[in-house]
C-alpha positions as CSV (number, residue, x, y, z in Angstrom):
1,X,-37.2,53.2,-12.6
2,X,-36.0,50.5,-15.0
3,X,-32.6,51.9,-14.5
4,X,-32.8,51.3,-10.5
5,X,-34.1,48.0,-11.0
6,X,-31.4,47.1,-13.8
7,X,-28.7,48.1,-11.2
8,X,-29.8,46.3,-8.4
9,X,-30.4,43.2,-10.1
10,X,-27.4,42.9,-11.4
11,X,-24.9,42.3,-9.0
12,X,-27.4,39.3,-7.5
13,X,-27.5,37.4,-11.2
14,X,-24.1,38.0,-11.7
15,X,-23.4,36.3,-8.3
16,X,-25.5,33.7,-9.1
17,X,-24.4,32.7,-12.2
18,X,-21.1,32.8,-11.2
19,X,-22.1,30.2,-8.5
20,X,-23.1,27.7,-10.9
21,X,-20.2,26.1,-12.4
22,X,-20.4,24.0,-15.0
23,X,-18.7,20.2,-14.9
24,X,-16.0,18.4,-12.9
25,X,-14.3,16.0,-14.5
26,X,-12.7,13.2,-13.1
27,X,-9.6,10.9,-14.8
28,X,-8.4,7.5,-13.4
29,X,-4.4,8.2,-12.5
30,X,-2.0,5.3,-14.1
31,X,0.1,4.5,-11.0
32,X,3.3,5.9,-10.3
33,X,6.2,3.5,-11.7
34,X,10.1,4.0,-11.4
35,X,10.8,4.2,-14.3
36,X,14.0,0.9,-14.5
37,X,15.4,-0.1,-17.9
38,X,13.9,-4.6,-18.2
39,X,15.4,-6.7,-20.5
40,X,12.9,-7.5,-23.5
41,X,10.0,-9.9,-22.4
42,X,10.5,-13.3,-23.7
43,X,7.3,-14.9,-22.0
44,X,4.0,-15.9,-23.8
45,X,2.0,-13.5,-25.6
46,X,-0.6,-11.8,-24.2
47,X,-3.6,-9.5,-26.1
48,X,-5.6,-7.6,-23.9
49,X,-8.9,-6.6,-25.7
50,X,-10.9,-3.5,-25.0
51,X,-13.4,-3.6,-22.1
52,X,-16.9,-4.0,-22.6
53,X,-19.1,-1.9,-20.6
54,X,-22.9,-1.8,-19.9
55,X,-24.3,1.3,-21.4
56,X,-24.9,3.6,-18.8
57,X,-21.4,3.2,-17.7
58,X,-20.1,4.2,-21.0
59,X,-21.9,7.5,-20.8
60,X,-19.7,10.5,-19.6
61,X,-21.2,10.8,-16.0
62,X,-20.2,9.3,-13.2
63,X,-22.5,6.4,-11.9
64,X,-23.8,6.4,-8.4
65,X,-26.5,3.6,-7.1
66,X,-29.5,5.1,-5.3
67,X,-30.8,1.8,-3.7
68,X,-31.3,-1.7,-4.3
69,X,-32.9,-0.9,-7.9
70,X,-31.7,2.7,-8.8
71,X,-29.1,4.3,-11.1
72,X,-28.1,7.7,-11.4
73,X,-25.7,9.3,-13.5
74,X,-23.9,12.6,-12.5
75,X,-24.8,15.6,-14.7
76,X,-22.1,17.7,-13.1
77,X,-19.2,14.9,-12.4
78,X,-17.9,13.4,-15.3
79,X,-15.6,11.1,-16.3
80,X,-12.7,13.1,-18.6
81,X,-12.3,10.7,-21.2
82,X,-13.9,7.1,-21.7
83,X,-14.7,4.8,-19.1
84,X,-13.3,1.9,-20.8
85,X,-10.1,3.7,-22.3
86,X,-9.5,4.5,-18.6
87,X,-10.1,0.8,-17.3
88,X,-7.5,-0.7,-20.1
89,X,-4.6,2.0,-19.4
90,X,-4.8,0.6,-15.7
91,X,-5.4,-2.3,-16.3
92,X,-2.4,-2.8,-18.7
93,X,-0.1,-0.6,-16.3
94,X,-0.7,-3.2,-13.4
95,X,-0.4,-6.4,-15.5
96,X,2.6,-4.9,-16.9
97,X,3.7,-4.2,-13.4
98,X,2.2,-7.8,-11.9
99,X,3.6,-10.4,-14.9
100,X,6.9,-9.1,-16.3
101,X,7.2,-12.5,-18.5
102,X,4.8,-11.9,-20.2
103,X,4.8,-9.8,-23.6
104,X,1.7,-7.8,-23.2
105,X,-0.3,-6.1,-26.3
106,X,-2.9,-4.0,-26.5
107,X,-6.3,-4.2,-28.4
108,X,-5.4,-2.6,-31.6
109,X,-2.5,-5.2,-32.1
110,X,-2.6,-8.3,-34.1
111,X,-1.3,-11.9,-33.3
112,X,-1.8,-12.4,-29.7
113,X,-1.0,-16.0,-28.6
114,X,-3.7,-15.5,-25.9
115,X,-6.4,-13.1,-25.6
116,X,-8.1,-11.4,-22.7
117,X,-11.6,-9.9,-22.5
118,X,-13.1,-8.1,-19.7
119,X,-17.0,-7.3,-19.2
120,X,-17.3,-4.9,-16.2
121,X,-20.7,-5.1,-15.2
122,X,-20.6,-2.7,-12.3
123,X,-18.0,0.5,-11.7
124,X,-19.9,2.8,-9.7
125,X,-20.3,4.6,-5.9
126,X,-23.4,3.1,-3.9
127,X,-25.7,4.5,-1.3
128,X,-23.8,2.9,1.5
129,X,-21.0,4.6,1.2
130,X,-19.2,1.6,-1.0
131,X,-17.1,1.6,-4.6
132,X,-19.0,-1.1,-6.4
133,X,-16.5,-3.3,-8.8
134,X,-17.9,-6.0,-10.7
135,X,-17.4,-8.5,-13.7
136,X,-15.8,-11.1,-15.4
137,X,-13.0,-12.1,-17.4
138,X,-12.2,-14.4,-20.3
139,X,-8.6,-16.0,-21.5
140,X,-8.5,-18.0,-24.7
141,X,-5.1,-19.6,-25.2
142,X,-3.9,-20.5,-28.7
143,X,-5.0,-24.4,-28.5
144,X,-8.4,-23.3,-27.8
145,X,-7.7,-22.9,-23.7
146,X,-10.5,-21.3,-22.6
147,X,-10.5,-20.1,-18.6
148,X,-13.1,-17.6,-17.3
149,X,-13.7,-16.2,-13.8
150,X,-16.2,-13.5,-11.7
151,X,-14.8,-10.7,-9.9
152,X,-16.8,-8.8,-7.0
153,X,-15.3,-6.3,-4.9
154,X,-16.4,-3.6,-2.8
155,X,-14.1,-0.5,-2.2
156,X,-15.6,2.0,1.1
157,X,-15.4,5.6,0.4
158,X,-12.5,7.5,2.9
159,X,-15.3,10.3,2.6
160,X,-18.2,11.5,0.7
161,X,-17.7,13.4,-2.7
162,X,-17.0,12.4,-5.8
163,X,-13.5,12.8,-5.5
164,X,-13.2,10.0,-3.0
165,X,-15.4,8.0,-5.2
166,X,-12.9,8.2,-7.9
167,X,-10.1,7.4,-5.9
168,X,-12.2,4.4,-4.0
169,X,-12.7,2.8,-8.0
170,X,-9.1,3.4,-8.8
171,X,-7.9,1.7,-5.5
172,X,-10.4,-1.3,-5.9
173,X,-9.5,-1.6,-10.2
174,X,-5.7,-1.7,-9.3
175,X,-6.5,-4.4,-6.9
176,X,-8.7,-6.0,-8.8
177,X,-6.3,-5.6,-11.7
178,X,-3.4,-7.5,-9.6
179,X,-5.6,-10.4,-8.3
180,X,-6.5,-10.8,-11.8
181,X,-2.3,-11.4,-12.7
182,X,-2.0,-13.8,-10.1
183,X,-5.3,-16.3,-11.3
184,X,-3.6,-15.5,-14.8
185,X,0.1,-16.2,-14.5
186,X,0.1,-19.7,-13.6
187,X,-2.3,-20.4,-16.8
188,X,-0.1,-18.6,-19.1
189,X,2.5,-20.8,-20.4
């Protein structure tokens, strides 16, 4: 009888565990560039520090806003390596792309004539079908310059899924990313 039971019940947890899979993870794509040989950079110096990020955006699941007051963070989509590692690599790509005077280093570099922080305060999808992008931005200049400014944008969603959510925070950092160039290139000097 247990025999019977065994054999029938089989094939229905074997199809159900093999229903549940276990995490997507989702990576921020660095834009596509032709790749064309530029002389070397003779421009100001510019440090780009790492991002700072709230907490539960620097956890590994994805960040999706319930309502007015609610947070959630995906147990099942994931981001496949750190948030803030992720932001940087863009955001470095597009000021690389957006101010080719300028002699760009990263955070682990020494030296930088001028320094750029970024707090991101919001990077996540939102119940009305938005891409929420939000923070703010510091550049100290070498004679104690100091110029700060807010960024807000909202990216909608092509469709729902986390895949378009992804690709909605990509599209609205890259953006964000080269606005940001433009307030900084005419302060850069």
């Amino acid at each position: 009888m247990m025999r019977r039971c065994l054999r029938f019940l089989l094939p229905w947890l074997l199809v159900g565990c093999a229903a549940q899979s276990g995490p997507q993870y989702y990576a921020l794509t660095l834009p596509s560039q032709t790749a064309v040989s530029s002389p070397a950079r003779q421009g100001p110096l510019l440090q780009v520090q790492r991002l700072t990020l709230p907490d539960y955006l620097a956890q590994a699941g994805i960040a999706y806003q319930e309502d007015d007051i609610q947070l959630t963070l995906a147990n099942q989509a994931r981001w496949a390596e750190p948030l803030d590692r992720q932001l940087g690599a863009l955001l470095l790509a597009q000021l690389e792309q957006d101010l080719p005077q300028v002699q760009l280093q990263g955070p682990e570099e020494s030296g930088g004539a001028w320094r750029l922080s970024l707090v991101v305060d919001a990077f996540q999808g939102r119940f009305d079908g938005q891409a929420v992008i939000s923070g703010r931005w510091v550049l100290q200049g070498p004679q104690g310059e100091r110029h700060s400014g807010r960024f807000n944008r909202l990216e909608p969603l092509g469709e729902d899924g986390y895949p378009a959510l992804v690709r909605a925070l990509q599209k609205g950092w890259l953006q964000q990313a080269h606005e940001l160039a433009g307030q900084l290139q005419p302060l850069l000097h």
